[in-house]
Structures are given as structure tokens and as C-alpha cells.
C-alpha positions as CSV (number, residue, x, y, z in Angstrom):
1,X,10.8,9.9,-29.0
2,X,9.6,12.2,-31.7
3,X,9.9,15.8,-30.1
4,X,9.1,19.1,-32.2
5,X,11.4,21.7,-31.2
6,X,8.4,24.0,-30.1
7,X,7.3,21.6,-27.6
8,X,10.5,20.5,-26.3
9,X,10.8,24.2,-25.5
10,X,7.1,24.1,-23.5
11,X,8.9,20.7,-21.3
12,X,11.9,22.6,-20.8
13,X,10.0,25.9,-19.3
14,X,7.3,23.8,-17.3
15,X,10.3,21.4,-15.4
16,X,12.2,24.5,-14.9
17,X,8.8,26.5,-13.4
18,X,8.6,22.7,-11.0
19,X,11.7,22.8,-10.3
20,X,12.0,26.5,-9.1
21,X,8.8,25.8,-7.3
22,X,10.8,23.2,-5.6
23,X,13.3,25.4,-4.7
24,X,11.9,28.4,-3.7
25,X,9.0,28.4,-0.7
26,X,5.4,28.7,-1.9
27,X,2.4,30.2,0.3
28,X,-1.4,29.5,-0.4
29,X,-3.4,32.2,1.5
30,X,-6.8,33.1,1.9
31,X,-8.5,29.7,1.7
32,X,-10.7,28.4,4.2
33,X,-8.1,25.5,5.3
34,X,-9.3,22.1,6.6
35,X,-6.3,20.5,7.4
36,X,-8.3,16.7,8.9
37,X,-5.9,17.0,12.0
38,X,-7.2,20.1,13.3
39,X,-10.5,22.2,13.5
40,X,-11.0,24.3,9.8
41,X,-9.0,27.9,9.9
42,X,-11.5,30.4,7.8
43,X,-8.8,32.3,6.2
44,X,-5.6,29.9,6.5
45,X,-1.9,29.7,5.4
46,X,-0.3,26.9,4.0
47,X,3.8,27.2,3.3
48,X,5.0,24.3,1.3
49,X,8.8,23.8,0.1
50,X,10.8,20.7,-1.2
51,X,7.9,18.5,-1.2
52,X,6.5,18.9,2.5
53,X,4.7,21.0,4.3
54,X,6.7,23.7,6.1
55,X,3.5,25.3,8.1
56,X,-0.5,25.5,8.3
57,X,-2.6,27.7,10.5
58,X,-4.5,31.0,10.6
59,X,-2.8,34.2,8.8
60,X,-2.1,35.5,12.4
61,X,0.1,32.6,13.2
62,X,2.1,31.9,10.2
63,X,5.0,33.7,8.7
64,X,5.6,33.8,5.2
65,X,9.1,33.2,4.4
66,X,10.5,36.1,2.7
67,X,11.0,35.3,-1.2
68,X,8.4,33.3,-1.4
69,X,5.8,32.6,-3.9
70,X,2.3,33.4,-3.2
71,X,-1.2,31.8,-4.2
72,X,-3.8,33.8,-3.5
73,X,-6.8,31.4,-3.0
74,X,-9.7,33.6,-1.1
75,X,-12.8,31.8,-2.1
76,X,-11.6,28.5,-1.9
77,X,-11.2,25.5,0.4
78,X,-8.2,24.0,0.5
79,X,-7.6,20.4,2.2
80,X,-5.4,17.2,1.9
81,X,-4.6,15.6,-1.1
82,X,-7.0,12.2,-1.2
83,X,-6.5,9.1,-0.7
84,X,-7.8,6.1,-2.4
85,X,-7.6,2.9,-0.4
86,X,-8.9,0.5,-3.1
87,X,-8.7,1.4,-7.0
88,X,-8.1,-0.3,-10.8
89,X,-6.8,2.5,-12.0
90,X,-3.8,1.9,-14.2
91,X,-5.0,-0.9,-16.0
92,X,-3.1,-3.6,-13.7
93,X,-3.3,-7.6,-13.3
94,X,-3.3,-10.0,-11.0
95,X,-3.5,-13.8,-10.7
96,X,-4.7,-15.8,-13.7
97,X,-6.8,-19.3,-13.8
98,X,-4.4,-22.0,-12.3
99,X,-4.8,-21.7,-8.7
100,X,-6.9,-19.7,-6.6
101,X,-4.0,-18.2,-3.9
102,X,-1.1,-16.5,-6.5
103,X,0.5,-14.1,-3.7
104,X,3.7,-14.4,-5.3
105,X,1.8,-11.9,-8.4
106,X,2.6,-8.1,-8.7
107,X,0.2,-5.6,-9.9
108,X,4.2,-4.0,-10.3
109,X,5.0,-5.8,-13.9
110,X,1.3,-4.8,-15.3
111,X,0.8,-1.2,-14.1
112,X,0.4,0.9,-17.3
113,X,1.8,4.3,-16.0
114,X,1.0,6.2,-18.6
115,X,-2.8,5.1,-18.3
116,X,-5.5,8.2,-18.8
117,X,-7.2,6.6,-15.8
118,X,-4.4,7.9,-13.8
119,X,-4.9,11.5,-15.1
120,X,-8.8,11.2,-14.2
121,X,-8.1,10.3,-10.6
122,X,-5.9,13.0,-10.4
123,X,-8.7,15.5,-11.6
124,X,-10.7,14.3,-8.8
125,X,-8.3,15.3,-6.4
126,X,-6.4,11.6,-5.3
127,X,-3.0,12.1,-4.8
128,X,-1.9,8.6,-3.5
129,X,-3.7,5.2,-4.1
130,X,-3.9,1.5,-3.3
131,X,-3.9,0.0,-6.7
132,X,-5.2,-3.9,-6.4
133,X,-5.7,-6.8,-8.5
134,X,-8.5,-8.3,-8.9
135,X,-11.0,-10.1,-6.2
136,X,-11.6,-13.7,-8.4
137,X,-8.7,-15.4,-6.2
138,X,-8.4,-16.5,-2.5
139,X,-5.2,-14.1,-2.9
140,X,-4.7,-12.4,-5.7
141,X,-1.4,-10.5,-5.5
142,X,0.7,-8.0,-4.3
143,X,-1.0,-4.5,-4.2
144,X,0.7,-1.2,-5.3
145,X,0.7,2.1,-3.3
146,X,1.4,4.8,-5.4
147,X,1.7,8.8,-5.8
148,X,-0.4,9.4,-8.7
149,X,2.7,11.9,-9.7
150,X,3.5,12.9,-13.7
151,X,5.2,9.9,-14.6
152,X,6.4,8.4,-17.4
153,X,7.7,4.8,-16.0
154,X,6.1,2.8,-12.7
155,X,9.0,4.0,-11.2
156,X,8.1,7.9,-11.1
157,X,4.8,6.5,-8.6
158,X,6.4,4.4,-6.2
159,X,6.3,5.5,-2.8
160,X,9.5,4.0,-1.4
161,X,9.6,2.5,2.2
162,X,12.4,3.1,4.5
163,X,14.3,-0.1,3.8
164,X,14.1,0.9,-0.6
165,X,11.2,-1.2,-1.2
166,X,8.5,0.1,-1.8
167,X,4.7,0.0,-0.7
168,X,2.2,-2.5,-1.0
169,X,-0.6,-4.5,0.4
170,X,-1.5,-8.2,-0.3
171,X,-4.9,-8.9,-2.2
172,X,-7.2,-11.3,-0.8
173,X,-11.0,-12.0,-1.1
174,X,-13.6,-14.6,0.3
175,X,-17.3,-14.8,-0.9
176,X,-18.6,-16.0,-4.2
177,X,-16.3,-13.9,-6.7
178,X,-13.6,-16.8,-5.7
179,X,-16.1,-19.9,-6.0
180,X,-15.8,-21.6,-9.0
181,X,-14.7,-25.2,-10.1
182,X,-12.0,-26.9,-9.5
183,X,-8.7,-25.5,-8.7
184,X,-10.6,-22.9,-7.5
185,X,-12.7,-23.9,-4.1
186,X,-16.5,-24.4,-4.5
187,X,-18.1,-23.3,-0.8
188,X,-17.1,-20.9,2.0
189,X,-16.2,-23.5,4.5
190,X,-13.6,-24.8,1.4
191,X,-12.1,-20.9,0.6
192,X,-11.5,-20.7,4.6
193,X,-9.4,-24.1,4.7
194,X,-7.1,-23.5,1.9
195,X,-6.5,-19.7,3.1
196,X,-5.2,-21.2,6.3
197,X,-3.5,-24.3,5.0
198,X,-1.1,-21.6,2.7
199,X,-1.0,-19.9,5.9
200,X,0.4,-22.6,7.6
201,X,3.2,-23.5,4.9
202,X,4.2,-20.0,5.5
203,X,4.6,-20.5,9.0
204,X,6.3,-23.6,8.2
205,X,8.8,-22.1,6.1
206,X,9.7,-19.5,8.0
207,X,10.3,-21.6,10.7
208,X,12.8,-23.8,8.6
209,X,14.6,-20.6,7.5
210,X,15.1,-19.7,11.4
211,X,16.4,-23.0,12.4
212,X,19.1,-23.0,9.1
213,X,20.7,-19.7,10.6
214,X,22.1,-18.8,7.4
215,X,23.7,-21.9,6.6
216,X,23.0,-21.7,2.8
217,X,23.1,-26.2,3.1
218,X,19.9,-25.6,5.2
219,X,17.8,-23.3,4.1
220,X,14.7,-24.1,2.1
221,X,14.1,-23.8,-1.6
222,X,13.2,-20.4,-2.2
223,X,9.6,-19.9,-2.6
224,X,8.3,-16.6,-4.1
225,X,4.4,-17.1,-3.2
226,X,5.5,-18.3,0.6
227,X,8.3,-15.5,0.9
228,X,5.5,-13.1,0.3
229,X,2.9,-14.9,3.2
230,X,5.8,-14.4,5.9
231,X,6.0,-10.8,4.9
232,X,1.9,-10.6,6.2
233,X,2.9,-12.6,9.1
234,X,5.5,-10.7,10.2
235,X,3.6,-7.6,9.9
236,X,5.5,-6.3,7.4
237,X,2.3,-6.0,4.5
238,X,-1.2,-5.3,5.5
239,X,-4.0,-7.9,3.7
240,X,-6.7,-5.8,2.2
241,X,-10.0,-8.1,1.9
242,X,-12.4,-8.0,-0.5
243,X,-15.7,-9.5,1.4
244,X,-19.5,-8.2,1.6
245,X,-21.1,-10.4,3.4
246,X,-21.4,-10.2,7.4
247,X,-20.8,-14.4,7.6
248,X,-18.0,-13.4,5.3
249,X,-16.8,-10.7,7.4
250,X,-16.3,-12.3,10.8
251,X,-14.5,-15.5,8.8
252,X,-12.2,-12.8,7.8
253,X,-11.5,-11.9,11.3
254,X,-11.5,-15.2,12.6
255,X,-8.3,-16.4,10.5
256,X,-6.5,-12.9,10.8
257,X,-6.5,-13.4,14.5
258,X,-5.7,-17.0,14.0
259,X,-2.2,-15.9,12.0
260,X,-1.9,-12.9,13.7
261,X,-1.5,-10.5,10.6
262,X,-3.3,-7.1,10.1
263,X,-6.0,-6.5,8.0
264,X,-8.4,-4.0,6.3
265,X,-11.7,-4.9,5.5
266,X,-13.4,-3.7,2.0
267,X,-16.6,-3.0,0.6
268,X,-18.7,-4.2,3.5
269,X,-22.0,-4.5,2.1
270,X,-22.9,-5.9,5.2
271,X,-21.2,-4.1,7.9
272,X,-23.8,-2.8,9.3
273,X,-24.6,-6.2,10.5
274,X,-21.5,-6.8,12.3
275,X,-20.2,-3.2,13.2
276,X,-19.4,-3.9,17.1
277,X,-17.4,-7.1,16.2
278,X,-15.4,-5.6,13.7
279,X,-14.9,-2.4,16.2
280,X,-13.9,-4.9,19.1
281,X,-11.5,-6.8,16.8
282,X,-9.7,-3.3,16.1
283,X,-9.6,-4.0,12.4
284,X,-10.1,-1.2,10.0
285,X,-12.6,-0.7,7.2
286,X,-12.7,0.9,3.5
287,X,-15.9,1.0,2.4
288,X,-17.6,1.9,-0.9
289,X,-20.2,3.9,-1.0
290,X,-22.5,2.7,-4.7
291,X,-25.7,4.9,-5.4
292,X,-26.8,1.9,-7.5
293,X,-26.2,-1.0,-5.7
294,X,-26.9,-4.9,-7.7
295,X,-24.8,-6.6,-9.9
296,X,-24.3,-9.4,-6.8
297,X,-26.3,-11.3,-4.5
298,X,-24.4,-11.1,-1.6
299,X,-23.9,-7.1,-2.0
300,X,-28.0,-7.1,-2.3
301,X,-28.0,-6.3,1.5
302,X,-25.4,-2.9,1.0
303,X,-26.8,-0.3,2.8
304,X,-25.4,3.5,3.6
305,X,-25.6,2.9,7.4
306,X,-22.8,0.7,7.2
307,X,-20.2,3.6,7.4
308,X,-22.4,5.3,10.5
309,X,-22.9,2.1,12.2
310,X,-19.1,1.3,12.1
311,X,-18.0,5.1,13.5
312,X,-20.6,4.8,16.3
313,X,-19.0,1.6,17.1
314,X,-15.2,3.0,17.4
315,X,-14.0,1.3,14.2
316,X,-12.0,3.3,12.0
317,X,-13.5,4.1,8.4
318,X,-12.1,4.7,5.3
319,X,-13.8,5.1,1.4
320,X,-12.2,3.7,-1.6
321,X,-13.6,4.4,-5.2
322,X,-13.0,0.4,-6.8
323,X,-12.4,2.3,-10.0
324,X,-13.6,2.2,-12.4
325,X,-16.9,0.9,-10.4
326,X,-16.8,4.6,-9.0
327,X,-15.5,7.2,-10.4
328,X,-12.0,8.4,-9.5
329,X,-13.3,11.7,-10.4
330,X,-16.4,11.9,-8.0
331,X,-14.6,10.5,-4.9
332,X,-15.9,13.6,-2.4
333,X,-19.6,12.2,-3.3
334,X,-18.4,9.0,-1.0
335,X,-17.9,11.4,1.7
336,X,-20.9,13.1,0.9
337,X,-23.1,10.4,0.6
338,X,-22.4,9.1,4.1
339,X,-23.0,12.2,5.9
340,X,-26.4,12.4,4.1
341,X,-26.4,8.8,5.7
342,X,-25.1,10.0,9.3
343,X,-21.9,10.0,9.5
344,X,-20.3,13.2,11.1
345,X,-19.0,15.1,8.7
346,X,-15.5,15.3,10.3
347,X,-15.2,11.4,10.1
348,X,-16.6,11.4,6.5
349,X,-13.7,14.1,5.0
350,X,-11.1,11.6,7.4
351,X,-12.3,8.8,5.4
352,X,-11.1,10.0,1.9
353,X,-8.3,11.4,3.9
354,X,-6.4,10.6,6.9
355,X,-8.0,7.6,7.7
356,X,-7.1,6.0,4.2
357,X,-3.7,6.2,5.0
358,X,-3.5,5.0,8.3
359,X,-5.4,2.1,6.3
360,X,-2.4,2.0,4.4
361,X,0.5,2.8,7.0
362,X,1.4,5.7,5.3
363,X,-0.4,8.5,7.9
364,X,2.8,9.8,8.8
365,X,3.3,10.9,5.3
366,X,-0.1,12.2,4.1
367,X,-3.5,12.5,4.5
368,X,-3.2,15.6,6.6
369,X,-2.1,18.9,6.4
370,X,0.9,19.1,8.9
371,X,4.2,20.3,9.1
372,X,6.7,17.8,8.0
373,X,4.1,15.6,6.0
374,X,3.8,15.8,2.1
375,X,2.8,18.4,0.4
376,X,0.0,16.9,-1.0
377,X,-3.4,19.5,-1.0
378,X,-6.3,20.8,-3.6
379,X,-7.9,23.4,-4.1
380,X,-11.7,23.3,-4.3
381,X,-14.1,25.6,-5.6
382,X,-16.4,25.6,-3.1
383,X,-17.7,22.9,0.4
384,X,-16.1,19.6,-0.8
385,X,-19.2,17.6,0.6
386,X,-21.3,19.9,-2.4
387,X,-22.4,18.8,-5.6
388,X,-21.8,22.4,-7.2
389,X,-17.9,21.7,-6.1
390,X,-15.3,21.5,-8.5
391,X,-11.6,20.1,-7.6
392,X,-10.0,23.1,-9.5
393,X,-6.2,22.0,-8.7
394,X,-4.6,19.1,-7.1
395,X,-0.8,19.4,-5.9
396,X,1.6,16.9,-5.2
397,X,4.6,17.1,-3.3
398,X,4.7,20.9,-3.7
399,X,3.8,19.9,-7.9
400,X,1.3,21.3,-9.6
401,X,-0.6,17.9,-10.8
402,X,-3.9,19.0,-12.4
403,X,-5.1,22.5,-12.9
404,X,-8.9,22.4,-14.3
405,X,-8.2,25.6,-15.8
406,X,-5.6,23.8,-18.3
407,X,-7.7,22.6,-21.2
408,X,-6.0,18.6,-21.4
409,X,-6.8,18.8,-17.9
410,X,-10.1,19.9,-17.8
411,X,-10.9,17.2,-20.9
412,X,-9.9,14.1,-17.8
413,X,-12.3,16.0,-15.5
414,X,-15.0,16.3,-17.3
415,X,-14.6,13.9,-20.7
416,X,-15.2,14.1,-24.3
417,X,-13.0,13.1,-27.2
418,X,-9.5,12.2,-26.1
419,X,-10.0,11.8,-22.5
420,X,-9.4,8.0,-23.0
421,X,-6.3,8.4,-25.0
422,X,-3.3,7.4,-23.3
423,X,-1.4,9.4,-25.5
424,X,-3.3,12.7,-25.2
425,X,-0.8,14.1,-22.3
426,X,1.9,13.8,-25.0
427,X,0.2,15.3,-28.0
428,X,-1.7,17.8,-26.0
429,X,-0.6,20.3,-28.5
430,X,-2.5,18.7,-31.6
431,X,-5.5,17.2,-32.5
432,X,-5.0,15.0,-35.2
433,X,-2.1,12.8,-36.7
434,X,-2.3,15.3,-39.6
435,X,-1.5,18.5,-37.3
436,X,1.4,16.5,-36.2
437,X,2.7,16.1,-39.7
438,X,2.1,19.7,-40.6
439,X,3.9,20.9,-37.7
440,X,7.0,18.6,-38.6
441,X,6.8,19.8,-42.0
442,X,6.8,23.7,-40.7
443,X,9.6,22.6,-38.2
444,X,11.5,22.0,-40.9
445,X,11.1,24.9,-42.9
């Protein structure tokens, strides 16, 4: 990689100041604190080291570890990193025209990591995301959960699972984006059967793997697409299903309790139709919230209540951006907009928080400010449900991520020219290919 002396020197000092800050404790104090577990602390204390959170709670009640670094943030709210439970960011792939159920596809071999996208969610304050494929298959593919840390490979933004692999949903939609001609089904009733007959050959073959015991003579030909169908069966991936409409909403249930796997509804357009079903079924929900709805006919019916109607009936609710059809970096408006709707304004900061990651599985890692969880916070200007708000720095794991202070950071939060440029992170230092070439030339004067 081309690397000007100069600027190798400014990597060098800023992984050195990460890695210190690593090392060494540091304290945010004076920000009013709302940590989504708990009730808000006006003038908190949160001690971070290593990546996770060491303590939260009221200046009175924490100690500051002696050494440690200091962040005065009086004026400020501080709260958990966010979570997006459904986003494009990234600029991944899934399944392609020849069949309509391709679970055996990762968005894992088409993630760009280096994507500017990535760099705009992080302005808006997400730290960790559910990147999907698209919604024009039955099954599109195996979804991504990531860290949205600096990264320069896919790698740097895995979030690894106990057992080394590492996180991720599986894809699927019903309604009309999957209707089209043959392979592809052409009604409802015909989307429904071939979702359970692919079901079924999972059941099948995991069945014929039990019975061969390990006996490598017995065992079934390995089968990517099916391998990745037991996985949802034996609860080890969560489906997250696209569907808007309420007809398409209780088929989704139906055939979830008929296999028995877990699911998470998205988008919802019509939830509000069906909330107590979808409550009693225990399934959970990510919903978008669009200030313009159209584009489809079966999202004609999307209404604000939906969120509202689903927390009165018990059912837990979660937002999700479907960026780029939201923006990454105006996530908080979800929250806001559904509190303008109804919804209490603890569950609506839960549902860009806390209640995304349970959505996930990953609520014992973030979406909370606790001890022992991630360090994953930011730092707002002002009441994060507020239009005048500004996400003025977003942490990850104890790093510093975005700081809207920094001017290529401020350019992904706000736009203008270069904000789209993959490449701008890397040549933050210069504006044109010509600066580049008068900098080599007085490098090696």
C-alpha cells in the first residue's frame, strides 16, 4: 500500500493512543447517563477498560480507578451504543435468479468492509448491525452481525460466537417482493408450500445424519443449503422475516411453529392488525418506522401505531433502519417518531437499543450499559429523541469510532463531496490525486 511517511507516522500515534486507551481505564463523567437497564442517572459515571464496561451509576456510587483517563462530558447524554436489527449497509449480496430458497448464500463473501456506508452508520451512532440480503427470495441467505469497528477486512467486524463462528441470522421473506415467474412461486398459498417442503428435507436430512452415527458409509451427501436449514431448526440461527402484510404475518407464525424455529418479524406494515397474535405467539418484532410510506401495495396500510399497538400487547419491539431506505444516520428519529405515535419513551430508546439485541441474541453483550457488557456508548449533544440532537461521538469496545468534531468524520455525518468515497478514510489527508503526487514528490525531497 502506498504510505507517505507523514501519515504512517499519524497511524502509528492514533493505534498507539487506542491501544493505551485499551490499556489504561477510562472515566466519562458528568453526562446525564441512560444506561436502557436502569432508570437515567443525571450526572453519571461510566468506567470502561479492555473493551467492557467496568462500572455505571451516579458519581456518588462509582469509584474512579486511580490512573485513569477522564472525559469530562457535563452537558451531554450518554447511552448504549445502537443497534440496527435490519440494514444494507456494506454493499452485500444475496441469492441470485435460479431459485427462490438459496439459504446455503452468505452476505460473508460480498460484504465490502471498507464501504463509506459503514462510516455513515457509525456517525449515527450504530455500533453493531444485522446486515441482510435482500427480500426478492423465499430465503435469501445467511445474514451477518457485525461491530461496525475500523476495519480494513470482513474479518475486523465479525462478532465471534462462543463455538469460533461467528453471528448471523437467516433471511427469509413472504409477500409479493418474492412472486414472480417461474422458479420463483407465483401466489401466497404457493410461497408457503415450498418454504415448508425445504423445511421438511431439512428435517429429513438431519434425521439421516442421526441414524448414520458417524459412520462416514452412511451419512448423506453433504448439502450446504440443508446444513444451513438444520442450523434454524435446531435453534442455533434465528430467521429474520421480511413480511408487511397482517395475512402475511400470521402465515409467518403459522410455519415457525410448525418447524419449531425462532423468528423475528420485520417491517410490519400491518402489525397493528395483528398485534395480540404476534404478542401471544412470543415472537419478536423489528419494525421500520418510514415518514413517507408508498413504493408498495401491501405496505399502503403502514401505520405508526403498529409499534404502540405491539408494546401494549406484550410483544417485544425493536427498529431497524433497512438502509439505505432510512438513513443509518437518523436512526434516533425511529425512536422518536414512535413516541410521537405512543410508544413510551423507555420502550422506544429499548428499541434502537436493548431490544435489538435480544432480537439478535446478542443482549448479553450490548445494548445496555452494564458492567461486564461491551463498551459500546455515544455521546449526544443533547435528548436523543430531539431533532436539534447531534450524535457527537460513538465508541466501540472502549474505541473511539466517530468523533463529529474530526472533519472526515463530520463529512459521513452530514455529506458533501467525498462522503461516498470508499477511499476517503485512507486519503483523509488530501484532496485530490494531485496533492497526493505533490506530497510524494516533497517526501522525497
Amino acid at each position: 500500500m502506498l504510505c507517505f511517511p507523514f501519515r504512517c507516522l499519524a497511524l502509528l500515534a492514533c493505534g498507539a493512543t487506542l491501544v493505551s486507551a485499551q490499556e489504561k481505564p477510562l472515566a466519562i463523567t458528568g453526562a446525564q447517563i441512560i444506561p436502557i437497564a436502569g432508570e437515567p442517572i443525571a450526572r453519571g459515571v461510566l468506567v470502561v477498560q479492555h473493551g467492557k464496561i467496568l462500572a455505571v451509576g451516579s458519581a456518588d456510587t462509582v469509584k474512579i480507578p486511580a490512573g485513569a483517563d477522564v472525559l469530562d462530558a457535563t452537558g451531554k447524554v450518554l447511552m448504549p451504543g445502537l443497534v440496527d436489527s435490519h440494514s444494507h449497509i456494506g454493499s452485500g449480496t444475496g441469492g441470485d435468479g435460479s431459485s427462490p430458497i438459496q439459504p446455503d448464500v452468505r452476505v460473508l463473501d460480498s460484504f465490502d468492509a471498507r464501504d463509506s456506508s459503514i462510516r455513515k452508520a457509525r456517525a449515527g451512532g450504530i455500533t453493531t448491525a444485522n446486515v441482510m440480503p435482500g427480500s426478492g427470495h423465499l430465503i435469501s441467505g445467511q445474514t451477518l452481525y457485525l461491530k461496525l469497528r475500523e476495519a480494513r477486512v470482513i474479518d475486523d467486524l465479525l462478532i465471534k460466537l462462543p463455538d469460533g463462528s461467528f453471528a448471523g441470522g437467516l433471511k427469509m421473506a413472504n409477500g409479493t417482493n418474492s412472486i414472480r415467474t417461474a422458479p420463483f412461486p407465483g401466489t401466497r398459498a404457493k410461497s408457503a408450500a415450498l418454504v415448508r417442503e425445504h423445511y421438511v428435507k431439512a428435517q429429513e436430512y438431519r434425521e439421516k445424519i442421526k441414524r448414520a452415527a458417524g459412520d462416514a458409509e452412511k451419512l448423506p451427501p453433504r448439502d450446504l443449503a440443508l446444513e444451513e436449514l438444520v442450523e434454524v431448526l435446531d435453534g442455533k440461527r434465528i430467521v429474520q422475516h421480511h413480511s408487511h402484510r397482517a395475512d402475511d404475518l400470521l402465515t409467518v407464525l403459522r410455519i415457525s411453529k410448525e418447524f419449531g424455529y425462532k423468528v423475528v418479524l420485520h417491517h410490519l406494515s400491518e402489525g397493528w392488525k395483528v398485534a395480540a397474535e404476534i404478542a401471544a405467539a412470543g415472537v419478536g418484532c423489528s419494525v421500520i418506522m418510514v415518514d413517507s410510506p408508498g413504493g408498495k401495495l401491501e405496505a399502503r396500510e403502514l401505520d405508526w401505531s403498529t409499534p404502540v399497538a405491539l408494546e401494549k400487547a406484550g410483544a417485544l419491539v425493536g427498529f431497524h433502519t433497512d438502509d439505505p431506505v432510512t438513513d443509518s444516520r437518523l436512526f434516533l428519529r425511529s425512536a422518536a417518531f414512535a413516541v410521537r405515535a405512543g410508544m413510551t419513551r423507555r420502550g422506544a430508546l429499548a428499541a434502537v437499543t436493548l431490544a435489538n439485541a435480544k432480537l439478535l441474541g446478542l443482549e448479553k453483550r450490548v445494548g445496555s450499559l452494564e458492567a461486564g457488557k461491551d463498551a459500546d456508548f455515544i455521546i449526544l449533544s443533547g435528548d436523543p429523541l430531539s431533532t436539534y440532537t447531534h450524535v457527537e461521538q460513538t465508541w466501540i469496545e472502549g474505541r473511539k469510532s466517530f468523533d463529529r468534531s474530526r472533519p472526515e468524520d463530520r463529512l459521513h455525518a452530514v455529506g458533501g463531496p467525498g462522503a461516498g468515497n470508499p477511499q476517503r478514510a485512507h486519503l483523509c489527508c488530501f484532496t485530490s490525486a494531485w496533492d497526493l503526487i505533490a506530497a510524494a514528490n516533497g517526501a522525497n525531497q
